[in-house]
C-alpha positions in Angstrom: -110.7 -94.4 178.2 -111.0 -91.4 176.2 -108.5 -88.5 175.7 -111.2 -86.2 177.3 -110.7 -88.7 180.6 -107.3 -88.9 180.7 -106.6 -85.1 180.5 -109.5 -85.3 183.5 -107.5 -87.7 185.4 -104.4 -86.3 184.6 -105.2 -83.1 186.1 -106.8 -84.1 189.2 -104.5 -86.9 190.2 -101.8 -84.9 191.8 -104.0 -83.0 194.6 -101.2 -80.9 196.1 -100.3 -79.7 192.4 -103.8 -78.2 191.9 -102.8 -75.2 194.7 -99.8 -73.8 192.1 -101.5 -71.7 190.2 -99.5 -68.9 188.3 -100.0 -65.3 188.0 -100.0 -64.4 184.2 -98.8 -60.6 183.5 -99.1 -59.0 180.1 -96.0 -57.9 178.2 -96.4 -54.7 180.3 -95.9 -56.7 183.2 -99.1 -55.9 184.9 -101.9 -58.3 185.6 -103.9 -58.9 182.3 -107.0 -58.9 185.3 -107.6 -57.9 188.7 -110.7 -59.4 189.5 -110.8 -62.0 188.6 -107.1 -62.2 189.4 -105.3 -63.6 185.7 -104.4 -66.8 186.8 -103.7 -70.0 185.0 -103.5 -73.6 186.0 -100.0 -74.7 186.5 -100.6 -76.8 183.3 -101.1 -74.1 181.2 -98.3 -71.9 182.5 -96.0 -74.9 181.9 -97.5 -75.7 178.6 -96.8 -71.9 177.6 -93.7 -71.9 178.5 -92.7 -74.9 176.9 -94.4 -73.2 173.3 -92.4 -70.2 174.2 -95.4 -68.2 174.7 -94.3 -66.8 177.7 -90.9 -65.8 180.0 -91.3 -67.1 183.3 -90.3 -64.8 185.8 -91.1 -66.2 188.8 -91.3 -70.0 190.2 -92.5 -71.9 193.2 -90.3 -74.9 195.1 -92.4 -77.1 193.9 -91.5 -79.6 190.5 -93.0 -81.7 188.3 -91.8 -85.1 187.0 -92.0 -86.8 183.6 -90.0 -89.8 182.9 -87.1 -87.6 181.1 -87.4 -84.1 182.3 -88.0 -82.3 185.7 -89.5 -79.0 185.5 -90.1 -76.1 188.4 -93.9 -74.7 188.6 -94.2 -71.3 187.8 -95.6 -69.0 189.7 -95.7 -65.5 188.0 -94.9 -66.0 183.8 -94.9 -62.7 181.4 -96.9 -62.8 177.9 -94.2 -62.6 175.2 -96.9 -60.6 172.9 -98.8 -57.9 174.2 -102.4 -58.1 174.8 -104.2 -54.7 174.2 -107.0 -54.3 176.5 -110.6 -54.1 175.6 -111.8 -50.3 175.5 -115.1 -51.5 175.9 -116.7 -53.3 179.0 -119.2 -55.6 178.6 -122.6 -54.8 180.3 -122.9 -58.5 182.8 -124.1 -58.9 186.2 -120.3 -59.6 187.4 -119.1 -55.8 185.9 -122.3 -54.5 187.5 -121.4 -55.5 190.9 -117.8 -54.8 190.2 -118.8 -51.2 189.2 -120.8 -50.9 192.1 -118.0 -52.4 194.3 -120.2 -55.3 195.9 -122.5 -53.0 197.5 -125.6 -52.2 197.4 -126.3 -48.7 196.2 -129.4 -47.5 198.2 -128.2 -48.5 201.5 -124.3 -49.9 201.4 -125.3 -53.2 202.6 -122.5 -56.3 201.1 -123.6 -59.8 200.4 -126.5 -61.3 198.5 -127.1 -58.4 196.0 -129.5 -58.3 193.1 -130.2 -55.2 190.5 -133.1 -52.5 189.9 -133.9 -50.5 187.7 -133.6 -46.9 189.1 -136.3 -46.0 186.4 -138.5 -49.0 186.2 -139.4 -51.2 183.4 -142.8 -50.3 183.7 -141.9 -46.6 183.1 -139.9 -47.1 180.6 -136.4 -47.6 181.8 -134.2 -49.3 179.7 -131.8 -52.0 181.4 -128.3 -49.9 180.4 -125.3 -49.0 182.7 -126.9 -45.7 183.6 -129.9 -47.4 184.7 -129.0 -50.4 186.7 -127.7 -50.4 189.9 -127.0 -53.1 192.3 -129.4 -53.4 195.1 -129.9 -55.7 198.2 -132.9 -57.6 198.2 -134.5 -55.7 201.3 -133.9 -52.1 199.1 -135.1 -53.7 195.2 -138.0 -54.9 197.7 -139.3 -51.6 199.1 -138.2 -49.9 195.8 -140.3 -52.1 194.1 -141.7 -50.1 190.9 -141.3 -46.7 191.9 -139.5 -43.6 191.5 -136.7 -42.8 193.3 -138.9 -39.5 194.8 -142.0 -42.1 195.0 -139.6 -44.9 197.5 -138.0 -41.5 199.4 -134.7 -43.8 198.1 -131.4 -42.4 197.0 -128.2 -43.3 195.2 -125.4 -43.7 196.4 -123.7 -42.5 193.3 -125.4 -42.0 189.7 -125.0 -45.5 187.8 -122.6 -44.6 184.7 -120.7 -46.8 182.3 -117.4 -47.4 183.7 -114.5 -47.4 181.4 -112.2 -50.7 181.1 -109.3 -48.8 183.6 -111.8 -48.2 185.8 -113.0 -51.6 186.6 -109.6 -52.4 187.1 -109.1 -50.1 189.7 -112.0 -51.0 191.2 -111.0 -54.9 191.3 -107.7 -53.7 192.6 -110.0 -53.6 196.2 -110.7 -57.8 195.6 -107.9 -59.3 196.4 -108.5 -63.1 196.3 -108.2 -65.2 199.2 -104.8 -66.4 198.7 -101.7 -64.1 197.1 -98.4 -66.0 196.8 -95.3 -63.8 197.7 -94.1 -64.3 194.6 -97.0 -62.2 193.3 -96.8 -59.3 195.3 -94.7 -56.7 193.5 -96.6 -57.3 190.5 -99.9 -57.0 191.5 -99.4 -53.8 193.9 -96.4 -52.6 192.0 -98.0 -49.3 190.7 -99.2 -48.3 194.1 -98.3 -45.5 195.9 -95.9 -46.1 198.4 -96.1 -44.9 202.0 -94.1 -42.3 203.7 
């Protein structure tokens, strides 16, 4: 058996264990990620914690065993070292969507998305964040390689390049499917609070 199957085994064997995963907060105690929500395999959070990488601040009922020790799961841990954000956000499909909130920007329709090119290829539009936009496949269809004034389309909004903050924001709206309780005052902490 190799080390690569035992880590394999290791961390697959305990099924219930696998649903204990931890919220991981920068130094600043915010969320180093929205969406995708900064989470880390109860293994990991463990593992920091026992390097004194991180304070945990949270911690679920839930332990696990070794021969000698017994140790709680954490479910929300703190960076001890601030990690700056980036300034710069990487042009992907993901961050496309994420700009564009899931939708698609011709007609507002959610689900299967793809992109265009709001000025086509084949007149010379580049593929840049103020030239992409995400688009359902029934809109990119009748788009096809026209003009915006040629389809009789609109936008939406004009594509621009988001800034890091803002695609934070933005995957503020995602909340995954599950949210422990422990997690809630640090994910929706900054807020504003109803009257």
């Amino acid at each position: 058996m190799t080390q690569a199957d035992f880590r394999t085994d290791f961390t697959h064997a305990p099924a219930a264990l696998r649903q204990y995963p931890a919220l991981v907060l920068n130094a600043d105690y915010r969320p180093l990620s929205y969406y995708p929500l900064s989470l880390w395999p109860w293994q990991d959070a463990i593992k920091a914690a026992w390097l004194d990488r991180v304070d945990i601040v949270s911690e679920y009922d839930a332990y696990v065993h070794s021969p000698s020790t017994q140790i709680r799961i954490p479910s929300v841990v703190v960076l001890k070292d601030y990690v700056k954000p980036q300034k710069q956000v990487a042009f992907t499909r993901f961050n496309l969507f994420l700009r564009d909130s899931f939708c698609c920007q011709y007609c507002g329709a959610k689900g299967e998305l793809t992109f265009d090119h709001v000025v086509p290829r084949a007149a010379g539009g580049v593929t840049s964040w103020e030239n992409v936009v995400a688009a359902c496949s029934p809109c990119n269809l009748r788009k096809g390689s026209k003009s915006l004034r040629q389809s009789g389309m609109s936008l939406r909004k004009p594509p621009r390049q988001p800034a890091a903050e803002q695609l934070h924001n933005v995957g503020r709206k995602f909340p995954p499917g599950h949210l422990h309780e422990s997690w809630i005052d640090f994910l929706y902490w900054d807020a504003e609070l109803e009257a």
